[in-house]
py3Dmol code that shows the C-alpha trace and the ligand (Angstrom):
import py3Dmol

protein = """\
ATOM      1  CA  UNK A   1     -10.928  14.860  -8.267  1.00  0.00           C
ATOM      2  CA  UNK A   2      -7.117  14.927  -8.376  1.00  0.00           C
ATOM      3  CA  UNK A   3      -4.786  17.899  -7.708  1.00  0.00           C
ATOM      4  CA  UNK A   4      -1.473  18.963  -8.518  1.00  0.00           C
ATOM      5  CA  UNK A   5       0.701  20.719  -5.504  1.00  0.00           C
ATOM      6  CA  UNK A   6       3.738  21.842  -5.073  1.00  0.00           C
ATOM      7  CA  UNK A   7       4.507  20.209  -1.744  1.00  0.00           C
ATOM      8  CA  UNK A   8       7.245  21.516   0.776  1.00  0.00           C
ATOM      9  CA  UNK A   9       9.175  17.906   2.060  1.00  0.00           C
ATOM     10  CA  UNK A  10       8.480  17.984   6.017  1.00  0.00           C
ATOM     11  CA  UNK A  11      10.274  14.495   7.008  1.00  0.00           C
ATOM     12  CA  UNK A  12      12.282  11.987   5.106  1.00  0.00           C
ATOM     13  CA  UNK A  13      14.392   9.693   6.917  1.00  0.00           C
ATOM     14  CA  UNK A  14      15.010   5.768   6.838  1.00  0.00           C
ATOM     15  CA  UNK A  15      13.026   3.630   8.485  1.00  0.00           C
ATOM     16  CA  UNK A  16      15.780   0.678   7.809  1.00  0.00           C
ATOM     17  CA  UNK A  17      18.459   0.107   5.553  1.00  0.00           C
ATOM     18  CA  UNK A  18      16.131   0.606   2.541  1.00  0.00           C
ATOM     19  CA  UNK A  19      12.890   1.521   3.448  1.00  0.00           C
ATOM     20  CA  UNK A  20      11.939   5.465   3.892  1.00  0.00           C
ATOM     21  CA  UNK A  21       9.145   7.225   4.936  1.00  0.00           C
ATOM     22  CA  UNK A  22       9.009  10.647   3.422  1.00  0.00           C
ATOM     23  CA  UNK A  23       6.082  13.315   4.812  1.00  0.00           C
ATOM     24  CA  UNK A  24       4.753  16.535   2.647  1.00  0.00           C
ATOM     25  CA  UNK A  25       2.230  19.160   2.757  1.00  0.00           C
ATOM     26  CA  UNK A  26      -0.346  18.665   0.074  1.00  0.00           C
ATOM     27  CA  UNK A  27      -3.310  19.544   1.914  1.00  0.00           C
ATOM     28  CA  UNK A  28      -5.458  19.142  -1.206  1.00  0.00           C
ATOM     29  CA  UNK A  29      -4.696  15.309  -1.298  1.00  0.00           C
ATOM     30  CA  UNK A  30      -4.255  14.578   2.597  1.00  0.00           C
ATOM     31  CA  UNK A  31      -8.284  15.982   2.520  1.00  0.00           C
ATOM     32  CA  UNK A  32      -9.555  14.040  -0.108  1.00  0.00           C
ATOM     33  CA  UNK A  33      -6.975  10.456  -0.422  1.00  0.00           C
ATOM     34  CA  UNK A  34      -8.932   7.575   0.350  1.00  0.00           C
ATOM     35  CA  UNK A  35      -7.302   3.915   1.360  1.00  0.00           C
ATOM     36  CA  UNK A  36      -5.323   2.339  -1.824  1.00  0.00           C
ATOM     37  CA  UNK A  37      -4.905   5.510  -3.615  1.00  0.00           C
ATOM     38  CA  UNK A  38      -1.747   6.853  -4.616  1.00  0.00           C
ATOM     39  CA  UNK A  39       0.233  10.200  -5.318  1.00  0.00           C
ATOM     40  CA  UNK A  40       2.636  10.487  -8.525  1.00  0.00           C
ATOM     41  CA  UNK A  41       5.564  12.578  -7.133  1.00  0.00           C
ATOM     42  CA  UNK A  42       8.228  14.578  -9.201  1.00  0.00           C
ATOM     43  CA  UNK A  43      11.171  15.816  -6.805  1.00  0.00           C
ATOM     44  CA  UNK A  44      11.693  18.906  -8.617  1.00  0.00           C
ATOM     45  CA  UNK A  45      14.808  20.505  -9.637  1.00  0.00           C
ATOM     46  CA  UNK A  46      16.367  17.252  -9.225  1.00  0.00           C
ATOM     47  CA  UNK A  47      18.442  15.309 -12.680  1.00  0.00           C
ATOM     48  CA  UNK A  48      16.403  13.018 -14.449  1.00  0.00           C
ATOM     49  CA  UNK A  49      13.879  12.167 -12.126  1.00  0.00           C
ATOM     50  CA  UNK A  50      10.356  11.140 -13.526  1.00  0.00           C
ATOM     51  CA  UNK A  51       7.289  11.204 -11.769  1.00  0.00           C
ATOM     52  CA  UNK A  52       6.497   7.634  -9.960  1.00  0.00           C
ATOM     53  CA  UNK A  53       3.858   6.695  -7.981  1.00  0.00           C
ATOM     54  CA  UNK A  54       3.551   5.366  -4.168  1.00  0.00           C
ATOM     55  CA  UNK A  55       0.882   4.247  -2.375  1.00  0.00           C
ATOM     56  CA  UNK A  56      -0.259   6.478   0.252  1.00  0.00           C
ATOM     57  CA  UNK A  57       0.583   5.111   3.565  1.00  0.00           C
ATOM     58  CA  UNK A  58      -1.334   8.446   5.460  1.00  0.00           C
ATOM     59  CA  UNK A  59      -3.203  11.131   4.755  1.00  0.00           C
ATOM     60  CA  UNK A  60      -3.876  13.671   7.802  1.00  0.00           C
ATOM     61  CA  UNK A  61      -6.573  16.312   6.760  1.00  0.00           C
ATOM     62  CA  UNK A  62      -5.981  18.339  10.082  1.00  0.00           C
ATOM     63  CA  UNK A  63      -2.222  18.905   8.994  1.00  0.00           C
ATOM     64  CA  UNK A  64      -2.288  18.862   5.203  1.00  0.00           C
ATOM     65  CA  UNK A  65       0.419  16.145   5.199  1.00  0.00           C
ATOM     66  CA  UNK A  66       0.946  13.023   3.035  1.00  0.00           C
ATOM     67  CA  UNK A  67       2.949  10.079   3.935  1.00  0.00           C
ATOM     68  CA  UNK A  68       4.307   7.665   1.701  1.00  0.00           C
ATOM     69  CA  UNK A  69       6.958   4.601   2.354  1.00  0.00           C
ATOM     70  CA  UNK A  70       9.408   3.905  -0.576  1.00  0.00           C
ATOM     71  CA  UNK A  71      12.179   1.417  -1.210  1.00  0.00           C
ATOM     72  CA  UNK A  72      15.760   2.151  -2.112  1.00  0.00           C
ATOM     73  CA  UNK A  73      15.648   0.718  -5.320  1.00  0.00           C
ATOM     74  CA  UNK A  74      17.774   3.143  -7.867  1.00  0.00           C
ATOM     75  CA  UNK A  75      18.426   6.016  -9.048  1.00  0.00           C
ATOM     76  CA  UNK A  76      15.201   7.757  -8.816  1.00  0.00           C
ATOM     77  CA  UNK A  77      14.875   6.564  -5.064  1.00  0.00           C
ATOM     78  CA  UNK A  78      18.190   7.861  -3.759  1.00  0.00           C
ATOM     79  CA  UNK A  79      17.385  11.204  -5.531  1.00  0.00           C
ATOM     80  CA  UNK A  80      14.049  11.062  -3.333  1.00  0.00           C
ATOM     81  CA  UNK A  81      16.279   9.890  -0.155  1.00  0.00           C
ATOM     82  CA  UNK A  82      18.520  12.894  -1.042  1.00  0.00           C
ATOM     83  CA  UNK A  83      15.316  15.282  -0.621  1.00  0.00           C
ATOM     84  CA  UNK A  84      15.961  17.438   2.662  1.00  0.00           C
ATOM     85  CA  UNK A  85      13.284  18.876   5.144  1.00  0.00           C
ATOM     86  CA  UNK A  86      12.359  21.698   5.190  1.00  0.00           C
ATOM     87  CA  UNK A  87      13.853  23.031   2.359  1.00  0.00           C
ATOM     88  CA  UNK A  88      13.557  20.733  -0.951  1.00  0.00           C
ATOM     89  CA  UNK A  89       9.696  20.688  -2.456  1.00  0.00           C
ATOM     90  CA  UNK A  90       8.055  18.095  -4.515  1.00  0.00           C
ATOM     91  CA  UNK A  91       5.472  18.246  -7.138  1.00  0.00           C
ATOM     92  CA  UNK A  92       2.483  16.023  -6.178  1.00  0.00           C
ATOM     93  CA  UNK A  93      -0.096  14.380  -8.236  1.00  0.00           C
ATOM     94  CA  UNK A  94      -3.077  13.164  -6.686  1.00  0.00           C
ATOM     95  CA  UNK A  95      -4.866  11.063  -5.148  1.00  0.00           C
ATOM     96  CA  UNK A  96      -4.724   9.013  -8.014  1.00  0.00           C
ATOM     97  CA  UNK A  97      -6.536   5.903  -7.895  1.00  0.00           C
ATOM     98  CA  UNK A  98     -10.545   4.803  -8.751  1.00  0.00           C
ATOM     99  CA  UNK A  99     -10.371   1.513  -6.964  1.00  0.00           C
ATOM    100  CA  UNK A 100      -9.671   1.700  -3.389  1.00  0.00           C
ATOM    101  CA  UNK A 101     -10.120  -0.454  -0.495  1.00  0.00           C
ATOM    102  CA  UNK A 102     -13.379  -0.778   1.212  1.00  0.00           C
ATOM    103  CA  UNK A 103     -14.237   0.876   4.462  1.00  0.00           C
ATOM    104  CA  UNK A 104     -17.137  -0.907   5.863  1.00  0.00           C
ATOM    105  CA  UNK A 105     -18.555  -2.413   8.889  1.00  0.00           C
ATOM    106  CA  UNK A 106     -17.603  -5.484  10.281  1.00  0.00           C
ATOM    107  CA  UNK A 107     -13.803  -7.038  10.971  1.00  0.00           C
ATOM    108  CA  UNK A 108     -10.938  -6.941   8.287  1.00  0.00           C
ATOM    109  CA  UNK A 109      -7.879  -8.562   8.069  1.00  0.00           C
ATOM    110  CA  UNK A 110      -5.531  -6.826   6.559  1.00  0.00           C
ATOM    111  CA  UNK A 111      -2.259  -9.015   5.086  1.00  0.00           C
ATOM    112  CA  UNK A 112       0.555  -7.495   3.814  1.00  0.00           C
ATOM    113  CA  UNK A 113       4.246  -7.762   2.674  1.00  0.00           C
ATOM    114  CA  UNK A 114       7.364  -5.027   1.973  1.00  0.00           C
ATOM    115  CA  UNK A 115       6.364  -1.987   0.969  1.00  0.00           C
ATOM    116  CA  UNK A 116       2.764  -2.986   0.116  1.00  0.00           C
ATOM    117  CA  UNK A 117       2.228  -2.845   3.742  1.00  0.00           C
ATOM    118  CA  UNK A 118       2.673   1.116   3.436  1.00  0.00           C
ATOM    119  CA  UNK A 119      -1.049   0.961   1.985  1.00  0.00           C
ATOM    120  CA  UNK A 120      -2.562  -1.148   4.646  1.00  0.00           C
ATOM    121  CA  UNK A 121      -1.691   1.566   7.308  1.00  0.00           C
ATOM    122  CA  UNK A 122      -3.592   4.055   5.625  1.00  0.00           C
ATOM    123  CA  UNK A 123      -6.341   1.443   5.609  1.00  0.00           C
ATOM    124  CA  UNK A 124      -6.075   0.334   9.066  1.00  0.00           C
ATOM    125  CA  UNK A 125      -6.738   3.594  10.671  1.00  0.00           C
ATOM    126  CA  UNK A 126     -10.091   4.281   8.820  1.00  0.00           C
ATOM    127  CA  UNK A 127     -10.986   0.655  10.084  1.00  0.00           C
ATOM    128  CA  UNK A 128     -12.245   0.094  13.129  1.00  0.00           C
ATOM    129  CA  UNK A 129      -9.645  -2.589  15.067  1.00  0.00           C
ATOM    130  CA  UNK A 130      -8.806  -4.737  12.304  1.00  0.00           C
ATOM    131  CA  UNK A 131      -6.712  -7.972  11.916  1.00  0.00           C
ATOM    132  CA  UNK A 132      -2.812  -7.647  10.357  1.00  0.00           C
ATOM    133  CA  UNK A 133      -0.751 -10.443   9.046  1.00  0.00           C
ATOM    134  CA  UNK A 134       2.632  -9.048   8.248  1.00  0.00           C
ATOM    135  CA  UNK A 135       5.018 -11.489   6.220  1.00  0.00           C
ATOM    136  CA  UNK A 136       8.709 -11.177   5.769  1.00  0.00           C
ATOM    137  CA  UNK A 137      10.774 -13.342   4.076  1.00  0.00           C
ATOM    138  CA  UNK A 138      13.016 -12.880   7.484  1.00  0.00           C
ATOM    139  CA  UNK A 139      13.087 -10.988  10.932  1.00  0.00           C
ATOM    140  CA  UNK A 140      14.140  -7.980   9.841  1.00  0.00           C
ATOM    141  CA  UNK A 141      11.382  -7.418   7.352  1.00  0.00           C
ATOM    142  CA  UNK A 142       8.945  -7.535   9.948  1.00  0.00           C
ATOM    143  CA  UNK A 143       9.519  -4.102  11.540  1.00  0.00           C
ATOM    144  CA  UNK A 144       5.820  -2.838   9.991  1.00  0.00           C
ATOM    145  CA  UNK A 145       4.599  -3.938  13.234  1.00  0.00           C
ATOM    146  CA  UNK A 146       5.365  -0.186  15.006  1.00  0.00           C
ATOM    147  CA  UNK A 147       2.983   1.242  12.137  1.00  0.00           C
ATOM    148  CA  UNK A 148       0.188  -0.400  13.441  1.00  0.00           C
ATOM    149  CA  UNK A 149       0.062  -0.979  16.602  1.00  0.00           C
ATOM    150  CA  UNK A 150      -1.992   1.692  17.418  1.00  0.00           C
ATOM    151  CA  UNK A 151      -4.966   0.650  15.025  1.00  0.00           C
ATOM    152  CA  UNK A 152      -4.820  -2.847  15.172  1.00  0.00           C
ATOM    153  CA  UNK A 153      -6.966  -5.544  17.587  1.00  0.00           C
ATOM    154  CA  UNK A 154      -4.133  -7.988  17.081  1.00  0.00           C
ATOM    155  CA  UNK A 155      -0.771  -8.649  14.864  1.00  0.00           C
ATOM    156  CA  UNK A 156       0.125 -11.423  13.453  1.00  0.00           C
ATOM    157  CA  UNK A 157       3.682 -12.128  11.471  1.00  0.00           C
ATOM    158  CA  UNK A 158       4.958 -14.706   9.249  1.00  0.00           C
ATOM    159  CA  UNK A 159       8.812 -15.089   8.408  1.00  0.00           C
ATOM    160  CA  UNK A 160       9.518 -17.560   5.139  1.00  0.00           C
ATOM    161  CA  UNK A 161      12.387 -19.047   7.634  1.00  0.00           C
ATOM    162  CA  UNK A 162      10.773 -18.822  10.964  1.00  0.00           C
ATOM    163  CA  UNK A 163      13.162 -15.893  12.256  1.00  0.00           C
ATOM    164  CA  UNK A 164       9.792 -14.095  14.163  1.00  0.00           C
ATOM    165  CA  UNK A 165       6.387 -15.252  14.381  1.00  0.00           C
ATOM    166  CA  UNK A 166       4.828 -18.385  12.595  1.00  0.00           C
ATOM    167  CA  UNK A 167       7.316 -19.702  10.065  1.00  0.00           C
ATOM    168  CA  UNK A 168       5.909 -19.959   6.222  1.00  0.00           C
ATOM    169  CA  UNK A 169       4.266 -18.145   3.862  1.00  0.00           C
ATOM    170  CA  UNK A 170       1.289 -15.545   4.336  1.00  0.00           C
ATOM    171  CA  UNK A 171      -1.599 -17.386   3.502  1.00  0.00           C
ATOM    172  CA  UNK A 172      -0.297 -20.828   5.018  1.00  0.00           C
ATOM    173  CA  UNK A 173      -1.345 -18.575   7.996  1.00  0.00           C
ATOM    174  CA  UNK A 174      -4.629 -17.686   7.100  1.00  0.00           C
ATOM    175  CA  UNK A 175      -6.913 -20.485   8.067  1.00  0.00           C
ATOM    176  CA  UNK A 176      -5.599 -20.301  11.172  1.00  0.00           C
ATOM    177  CA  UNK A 177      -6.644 -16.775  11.649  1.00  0.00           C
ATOM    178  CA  UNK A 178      -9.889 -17.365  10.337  1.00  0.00           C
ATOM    179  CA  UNK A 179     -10.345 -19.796  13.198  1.00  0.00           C
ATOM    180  CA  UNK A 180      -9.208 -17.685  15.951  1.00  0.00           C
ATOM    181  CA  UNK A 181     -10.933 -14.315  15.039  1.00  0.00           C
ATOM    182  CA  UNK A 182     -14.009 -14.019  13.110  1.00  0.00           C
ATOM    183  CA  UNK A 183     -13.005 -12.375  10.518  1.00  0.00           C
ATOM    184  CA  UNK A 184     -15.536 -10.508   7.430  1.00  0.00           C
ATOM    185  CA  UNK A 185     -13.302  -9.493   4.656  1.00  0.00           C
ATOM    186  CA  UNK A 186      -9.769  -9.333   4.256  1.00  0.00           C
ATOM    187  CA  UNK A 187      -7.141  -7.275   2.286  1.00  0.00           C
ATOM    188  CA  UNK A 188      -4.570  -7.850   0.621  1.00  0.00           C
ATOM    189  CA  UNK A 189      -1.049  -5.462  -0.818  1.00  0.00           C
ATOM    190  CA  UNK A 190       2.050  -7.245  -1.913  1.00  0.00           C
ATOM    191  CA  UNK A 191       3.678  -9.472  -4.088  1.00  0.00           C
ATOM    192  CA  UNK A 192       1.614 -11.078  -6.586  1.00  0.00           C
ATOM    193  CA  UNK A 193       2.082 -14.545  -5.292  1.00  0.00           C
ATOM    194  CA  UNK A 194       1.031 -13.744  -1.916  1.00  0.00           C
ATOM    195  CA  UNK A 195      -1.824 -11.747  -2.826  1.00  0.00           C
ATOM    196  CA  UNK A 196      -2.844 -15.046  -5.229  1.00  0.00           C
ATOM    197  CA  UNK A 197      -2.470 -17.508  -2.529  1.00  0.00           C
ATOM    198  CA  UNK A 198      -4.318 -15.144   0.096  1.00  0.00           C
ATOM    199  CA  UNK A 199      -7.186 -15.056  -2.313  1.00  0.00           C
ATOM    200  CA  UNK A 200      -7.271 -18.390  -2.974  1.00  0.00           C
ATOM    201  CA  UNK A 201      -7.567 -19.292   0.831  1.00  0.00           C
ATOM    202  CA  UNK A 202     -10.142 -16.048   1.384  1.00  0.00           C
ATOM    203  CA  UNK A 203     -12.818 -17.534  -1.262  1.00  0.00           C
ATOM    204  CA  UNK A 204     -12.215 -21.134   0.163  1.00  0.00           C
ATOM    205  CA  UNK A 205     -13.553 -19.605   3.551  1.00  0.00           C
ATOM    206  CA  UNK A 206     -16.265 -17.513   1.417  1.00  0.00           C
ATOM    207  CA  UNK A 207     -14.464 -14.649   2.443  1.00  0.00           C
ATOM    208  CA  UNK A 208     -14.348 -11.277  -0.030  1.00  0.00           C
ATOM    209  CA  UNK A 209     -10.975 -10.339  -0.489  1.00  0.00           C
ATOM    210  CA  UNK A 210      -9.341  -7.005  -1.828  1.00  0.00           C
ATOM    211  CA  UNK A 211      -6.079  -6.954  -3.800  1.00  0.00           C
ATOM    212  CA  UNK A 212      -4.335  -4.193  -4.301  1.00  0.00           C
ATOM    213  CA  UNK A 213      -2.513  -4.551  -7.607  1.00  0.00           C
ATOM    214  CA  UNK A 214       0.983  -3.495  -8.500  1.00  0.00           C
ATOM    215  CA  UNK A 215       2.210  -2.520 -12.084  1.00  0.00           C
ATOM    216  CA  UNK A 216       4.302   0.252 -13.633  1.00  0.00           C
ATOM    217  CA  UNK A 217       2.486   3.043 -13.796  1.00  0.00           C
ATOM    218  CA  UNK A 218       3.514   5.860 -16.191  1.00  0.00           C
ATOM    219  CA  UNK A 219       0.860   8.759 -16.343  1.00  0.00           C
ATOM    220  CA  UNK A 220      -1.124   7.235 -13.588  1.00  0.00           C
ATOM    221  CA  UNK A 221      -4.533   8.606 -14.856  1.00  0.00           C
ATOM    222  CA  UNK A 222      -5.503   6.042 -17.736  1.00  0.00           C
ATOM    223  CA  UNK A 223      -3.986   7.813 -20.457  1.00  0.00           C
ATOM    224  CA  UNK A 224      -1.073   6.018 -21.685  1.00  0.00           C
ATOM    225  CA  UNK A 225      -2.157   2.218 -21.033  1.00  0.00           C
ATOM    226  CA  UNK A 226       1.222   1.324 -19.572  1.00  0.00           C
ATOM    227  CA  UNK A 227      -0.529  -0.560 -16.941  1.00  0.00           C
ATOM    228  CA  UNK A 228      -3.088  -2.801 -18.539  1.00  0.00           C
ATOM    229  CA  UNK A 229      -3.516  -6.718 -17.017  1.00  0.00           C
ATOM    230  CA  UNK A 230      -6.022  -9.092 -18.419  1.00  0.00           C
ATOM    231  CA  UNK A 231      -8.257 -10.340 -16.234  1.00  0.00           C
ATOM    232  CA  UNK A 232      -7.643 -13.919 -15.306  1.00  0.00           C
ATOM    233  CA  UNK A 233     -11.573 -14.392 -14.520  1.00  0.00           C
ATOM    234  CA  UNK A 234     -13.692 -12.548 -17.042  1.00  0.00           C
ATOM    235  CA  UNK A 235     -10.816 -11.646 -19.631  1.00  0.00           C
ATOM    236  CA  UNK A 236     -11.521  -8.490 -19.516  1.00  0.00           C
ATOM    237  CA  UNK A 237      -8.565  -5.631 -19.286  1.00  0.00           C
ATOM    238  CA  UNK A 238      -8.086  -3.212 -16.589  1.00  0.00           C
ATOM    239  CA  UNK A 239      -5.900  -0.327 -15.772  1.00  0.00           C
ATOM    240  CA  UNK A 240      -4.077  -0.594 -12.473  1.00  0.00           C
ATOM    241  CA  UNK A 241      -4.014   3.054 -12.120  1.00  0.00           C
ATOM    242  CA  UNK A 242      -7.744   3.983 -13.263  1.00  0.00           C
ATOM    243  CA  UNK A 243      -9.726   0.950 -12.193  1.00  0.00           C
ATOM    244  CA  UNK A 244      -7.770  -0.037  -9.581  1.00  0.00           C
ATOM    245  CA  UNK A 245      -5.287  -0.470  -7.834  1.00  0.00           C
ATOM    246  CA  UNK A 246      -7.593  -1.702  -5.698  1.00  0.00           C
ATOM    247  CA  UNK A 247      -9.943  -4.903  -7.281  1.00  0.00           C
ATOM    248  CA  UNK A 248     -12.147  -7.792  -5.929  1.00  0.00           C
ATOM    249  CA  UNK A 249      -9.984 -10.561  -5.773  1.00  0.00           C
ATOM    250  CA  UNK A 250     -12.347 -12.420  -8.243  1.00  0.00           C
ATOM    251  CA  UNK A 251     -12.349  -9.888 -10.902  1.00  0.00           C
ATOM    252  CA  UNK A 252      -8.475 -10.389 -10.928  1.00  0.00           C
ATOM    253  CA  UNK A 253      -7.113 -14.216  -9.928  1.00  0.00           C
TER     254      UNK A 253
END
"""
ligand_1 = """\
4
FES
Fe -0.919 5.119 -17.743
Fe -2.231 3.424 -16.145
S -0.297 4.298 -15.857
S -2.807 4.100 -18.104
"""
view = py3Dmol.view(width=600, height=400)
view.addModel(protein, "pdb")
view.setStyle({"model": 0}, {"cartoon": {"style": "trace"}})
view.addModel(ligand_1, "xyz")
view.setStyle({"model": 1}, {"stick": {}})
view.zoomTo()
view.show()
């Protein structure tokens, strides 16, 4: 079940140079969102602004309010950055989504990179004391860590050039995880090479793996099949926004 609300804009502020959290009451989504779901947000009143979606990053049912992370990218973002407090509202669609991440039993690791870690928080707090890998390509990219801290058994980062944490690539790291915690499933949100790699080194440790997909996504409810991939395992073609974002790892690399 997805709603439509007309949201009153509670917070919105940068978290760094061009990342930005943004907060709203849609009480309606924040009690139903589940993990890898995501809203479709119009600012309203605002020029030429189309509805995009984000990945919800938290979703309080006690306060009504959303939370979703978003990149200075454009246009359309600084319009969203230019949304003020307390006064400016924004039309929300959602929670969009069929595929989401699985909340079972058991210990997760949860990797993640950029904004695809906004996701994962949601995630980690439904989870009982899971695993996180964050990878930057630098130091400064690594800042995620303050998100989690508060769900998480134990953090991990990676840096491309070795600027914090272990130096290399997100799933370089991996095996070595898997040897120091025992580990049941992981999770996976960011760039499509990362979440490749990461699934590659999950199903050589038998591990199931989530990915959580990224594509433009126009309606966001299956209708206008903007967001089609082809399956590289069973050929078959999905819809980001209706089947997934969230998949099996196998049903995708
Ligand atoms: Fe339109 Fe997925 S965004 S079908």
């Amino acid at each position: 079940k997805k709603f439509l609300e007309d949201a009153a804009v509670v917070a919105n502020a940068p978290v760094t140079d061009t990342i930005w959290r943004l907060v709203c009451k849609a009480p309606q989504t924040a009690a139903s969102a589940l993990p890898g779901q995501f809203v479709n947000v119009l600012a309203t009143g605002r020029r030429a602004f189309l509805r995009r979606p984000f990945g919800i990053a938290a979703a309080d049912a006690g306060t009504g309010e959303v939370t979703v992370m978003y990149r200075l990218v454009g246009r359309g973002t600084a319009d969203m950055a230019a949304l003020r407090p307390g006064q400016d509202r924004i039309s929300v669609e959602g929670p969009l989504g069929g595929g989401t991440f699985s909340i079972k039993p058991g210990k997760a690791l949860l990797v993640g990179g950029g904004v695809g870690l906004a996701p994962l928080i949601f995630l980690a707090y439904k989870l009982d004391n899971p695993v996180v890998l964050i990878a930057g390509r630098t130091a400064s990219e690594t800042f995620w860590n303050e998100f989690f801290t508060a769900a998480a058994e134990k953090i991990y980062i990676t840096t491309d050039d070795g600027s914090a944490g272990i130096r290399g690539f997100a799933a370089a790291a991996v095996p070595r995880i898997l040897k120091e915690n025992r580990i049941d499933r992981i999770a996976v949100c960011g760039p499509t090479a990362m979440m490749r790699t990461v699934a590659a080194a999950a199903a050589a440790a038998g591990i199931p793996c989530e990915v959580s997909m990224e594509k433009r996504m126009a309606c966001g409810i299956g209708a206008c099949l903007g967001c089609t991939f082809e399956s590289g395992t069973d050929g078959k073609r999905y819809k980001v926004c209706a089947d997934g974002p969230v998949f099996d790892s196998r049903e995708v690399f």
